[in-house]
N, C-alpha and C positions, 0 to 999 in steps of 0.2 A: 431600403429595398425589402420588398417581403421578400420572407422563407417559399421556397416553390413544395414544401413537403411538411409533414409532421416532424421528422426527425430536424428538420432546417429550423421549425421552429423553437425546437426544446431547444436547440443550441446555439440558436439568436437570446433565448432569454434567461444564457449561463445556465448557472448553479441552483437556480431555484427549482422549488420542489412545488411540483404540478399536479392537485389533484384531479381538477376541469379546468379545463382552460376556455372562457367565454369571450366572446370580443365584442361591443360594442362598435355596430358600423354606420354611416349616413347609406341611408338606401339605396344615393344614386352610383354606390359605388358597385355593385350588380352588373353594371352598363360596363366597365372595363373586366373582358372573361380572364385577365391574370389575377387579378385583386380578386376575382372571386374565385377561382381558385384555389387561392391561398387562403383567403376566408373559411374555405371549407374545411381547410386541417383541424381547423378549432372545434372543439365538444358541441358549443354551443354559441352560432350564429347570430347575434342580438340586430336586426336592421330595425333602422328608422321605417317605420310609415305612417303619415299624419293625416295621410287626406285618399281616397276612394275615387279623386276627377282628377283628372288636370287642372281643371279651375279653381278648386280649393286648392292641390298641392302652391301651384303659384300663388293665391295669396297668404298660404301660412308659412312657405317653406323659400319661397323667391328663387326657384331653381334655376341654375346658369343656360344660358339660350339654348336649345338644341335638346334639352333633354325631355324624351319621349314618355309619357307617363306610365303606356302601357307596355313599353321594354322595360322599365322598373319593376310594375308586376311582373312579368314574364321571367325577367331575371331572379326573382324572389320565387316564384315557383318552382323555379327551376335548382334550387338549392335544398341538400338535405339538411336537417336539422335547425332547421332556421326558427328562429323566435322572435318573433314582431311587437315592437317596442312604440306604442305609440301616445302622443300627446294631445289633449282636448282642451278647447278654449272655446271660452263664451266671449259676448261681447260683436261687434260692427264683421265682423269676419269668425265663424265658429264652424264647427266639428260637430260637436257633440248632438244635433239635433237632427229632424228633416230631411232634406235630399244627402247635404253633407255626409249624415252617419249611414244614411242607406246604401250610397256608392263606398262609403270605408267599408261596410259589412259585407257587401257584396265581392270585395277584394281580399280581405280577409279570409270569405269565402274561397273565393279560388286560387290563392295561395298554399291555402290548405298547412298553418305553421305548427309547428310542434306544440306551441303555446303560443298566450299574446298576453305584454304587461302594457297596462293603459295608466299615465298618471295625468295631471293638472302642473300648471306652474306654482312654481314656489314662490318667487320671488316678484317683485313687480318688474314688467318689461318695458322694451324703453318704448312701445306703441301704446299709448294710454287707454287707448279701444279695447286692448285685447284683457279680457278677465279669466280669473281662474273659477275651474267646473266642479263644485262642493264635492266633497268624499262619497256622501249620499248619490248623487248623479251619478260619479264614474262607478260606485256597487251596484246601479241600476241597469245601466252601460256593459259593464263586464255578465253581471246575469243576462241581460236580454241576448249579448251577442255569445255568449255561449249554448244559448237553449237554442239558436237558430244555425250554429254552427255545427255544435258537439266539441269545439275547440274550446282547451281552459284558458280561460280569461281570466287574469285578476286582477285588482283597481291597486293603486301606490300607492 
């Protein structure tokens, strides 16, 4: 059950000693206004966002039926503090180029986040198509989309 408050949630998580309290969310959780809510208690709002369409998000992200891609921005914009946490892939399905990055920056855009951290995969996934975006690209990535934004972007 989330905490509906700050003080709910120091005292859901005991005795520990909080200096920021950051939370890593899937984006589409925006779409339920109690979860976000409670999202908001936190310093710093970390949501997923991978893709700028609907059509990328379904093929990077496979979102369950029903969900609207432009109440996910909406609900992302509509958050204080929020920090946009997003992933790039090269390969048969990609991100990081073309129409892809232009509708991510474009939403990025009008999110308007605190910041945005952009990394690559680590590890091999289990779609053999899907490749990771050299270090070089994502510092190319995080410059261009911050000189078109004014939002600080930095590569993982």
């Amino acid at each position: 059950m989330w905490p509906k408050n700050r003080a709910g949630l120091h005292r859901h998580l005991g005795q520990a000693r909080v200096e920021q309290l950051q939370l890593l969310v899937d984006d589409l959780v925006v779409s339920d206004r109690i979860r976000a809510e409670a999202v908001e208690q936190v310093d710093d709002s970390i949501m997923k966002l991978d893709a700028g369409d609907s059509q990328t998000l379904s093929k990077i992200n496979r979102p369950a039926l029903g969900v609207d891609f432009e109440e996910v921005v909406a609900g992302l914009r509509s958050m204080r503090r929020v920090v946009i946490q997003s992933m790039f892939i090269a390969g048969r399905v990609q991100n990081a180029e073309g129409e892809a990055y232009e509708a991510w920056l474009a939403s990025i855009a009008q999110v308007r986040p605190k910041k945005v951290q952009i990394y690559s995969v680590d590890r091999p996934v289990a779609v053999g198509e899907v490749q990771r975006v050299s270090r070089e690209v994502l510092e190319r990535l995080a410059r261009a989309a911050s000189d078109k934004t004014g939002i600080e972007v930095r590569a993982f």
